[in-house]
N, C-alpha and C positions, 0 to 999 in steps of 0.2 A: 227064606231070605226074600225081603221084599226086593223091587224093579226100583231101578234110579229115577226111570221112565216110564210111561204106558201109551202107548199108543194105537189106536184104533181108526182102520183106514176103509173105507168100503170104495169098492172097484166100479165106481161110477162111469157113464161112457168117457166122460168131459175124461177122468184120470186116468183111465185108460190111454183117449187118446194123446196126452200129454206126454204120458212116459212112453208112447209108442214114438211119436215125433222124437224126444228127448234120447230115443236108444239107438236110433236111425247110424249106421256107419257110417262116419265121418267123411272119413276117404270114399264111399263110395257114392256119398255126397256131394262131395266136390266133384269126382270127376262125371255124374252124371250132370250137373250143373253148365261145366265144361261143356260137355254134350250140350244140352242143351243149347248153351250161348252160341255155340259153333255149327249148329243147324241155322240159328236166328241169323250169324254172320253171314252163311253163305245165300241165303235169301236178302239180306240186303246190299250183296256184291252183285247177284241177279236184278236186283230192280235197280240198279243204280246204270248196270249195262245194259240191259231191255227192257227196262220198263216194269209196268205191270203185268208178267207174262205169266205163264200157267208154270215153269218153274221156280218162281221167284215165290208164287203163293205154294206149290208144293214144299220148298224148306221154312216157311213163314208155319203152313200147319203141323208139319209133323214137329219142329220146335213145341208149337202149343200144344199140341196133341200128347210129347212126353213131357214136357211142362206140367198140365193137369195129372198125369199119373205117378210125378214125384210127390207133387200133393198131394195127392187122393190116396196113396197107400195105404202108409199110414194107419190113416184116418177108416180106412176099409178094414184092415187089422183091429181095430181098436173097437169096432164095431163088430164084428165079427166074433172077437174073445167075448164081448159083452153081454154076445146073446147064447151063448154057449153055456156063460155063467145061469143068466136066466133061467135055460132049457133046465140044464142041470142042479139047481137051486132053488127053482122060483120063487128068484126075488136078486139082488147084487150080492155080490161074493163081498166077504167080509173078514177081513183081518186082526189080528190085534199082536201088537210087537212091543216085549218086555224086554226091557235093557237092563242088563246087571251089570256090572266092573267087568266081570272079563268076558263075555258073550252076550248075546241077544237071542230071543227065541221068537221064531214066527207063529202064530196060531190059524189054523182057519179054522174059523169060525162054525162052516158050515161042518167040514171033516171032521172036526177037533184034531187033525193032524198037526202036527209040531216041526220047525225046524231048527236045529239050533246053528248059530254062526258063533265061530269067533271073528273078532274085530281086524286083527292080522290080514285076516282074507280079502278083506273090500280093499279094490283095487283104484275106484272111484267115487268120488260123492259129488254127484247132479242134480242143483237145485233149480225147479222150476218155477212158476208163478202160486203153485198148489200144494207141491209135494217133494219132499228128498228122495232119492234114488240112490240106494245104498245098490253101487256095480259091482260083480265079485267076474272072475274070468267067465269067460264063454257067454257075455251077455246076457249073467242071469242079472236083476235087480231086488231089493228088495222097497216096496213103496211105505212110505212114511207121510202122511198126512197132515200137513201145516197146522190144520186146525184142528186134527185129530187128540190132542194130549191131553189127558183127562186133568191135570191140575200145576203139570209143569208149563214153563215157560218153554213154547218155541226156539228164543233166542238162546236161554239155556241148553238146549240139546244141541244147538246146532255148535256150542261151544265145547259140550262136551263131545261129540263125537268126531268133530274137526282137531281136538287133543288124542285121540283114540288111534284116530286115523293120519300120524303123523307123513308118514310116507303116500299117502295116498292123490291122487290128485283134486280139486276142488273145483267144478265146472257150472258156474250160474249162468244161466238162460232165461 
């Protein structure tokens, strides 16, 4: 049986770090955000009542300080899987994902190990600037590569898998 689709996605860092941003807990986003702004608050309640004083820059850094390590997660994740894939490949991990009517199967490339999904399961689909993000529970994803499709249309898949995935939710970023 031929694929409705084909798709081939290599785990570049750039995609990596995309889907690692893109997979980040929402809620734990927010409230570490929260955190954040309400360190920033109470250093500008300090300099607003003393001044430029050594507490008023104590909650001004440690704001920045976890400021930059919401950033930099991520990003350190994503880098990190990257070079793992390297270690273990030498070269980027490389995918290829066949979509039939009623499942899809994952390939790696390197392994030749196989996964197969039904469509039912995806719980979310997150589109980024690069790649779809087929979410199924516990935060697994499956990556899908904008530019990856060997002769379909992008706009067509995203047509058919948003019919596929009627119950699912649909999250662009």
């Amino acid at each position: 049986m031929e694929p409705l689709f084909k798709n081939k996605c290599i785990y570049t860092e750039e995609n990596l770090k995309e889907m690692m941003k893109a997979t980040q807990n929402k809620a734990f986003s927010t409230c570490y955000i929260g955190f954040i702004l309400i360190l920033a608050m109470l250093g500008i309640q300090r300099l607003l009542e003393n001044g430029l004083s050594f507490i008023a820059m104590f909650w001004f850094v440690l704001a920045i300080v976890n400021g930059a390590i919401f950033y930099i997660t991520p990003l350190r994740k994503a880098k990190v899987t990257y070079q793992r894939y390297l270690e273990l490949y030498h070269g980027e991990s490389k995918a290829s994902t066949l979509f039939y009517e009623q499942e899809f199967i994952v390939r790696d490339l390197q392994t030749n190990g196989e996964h197969k999904f039904k469509y039912e399961l995806i719980v979310e689909i997150k589109e980024t600037p690069h790649l779809y993000l087929l979410m199924f529970p516990k935060n697994i994803s499956a990556l899908i590569e904008k530019n990856g499709f060997e002769s379909e249309s992008e706009k067509d898949f995203l047509k058919f898998i948003e019919n596929k995935c009627k119950e699912c939710k649909i999250r662009r970023e």
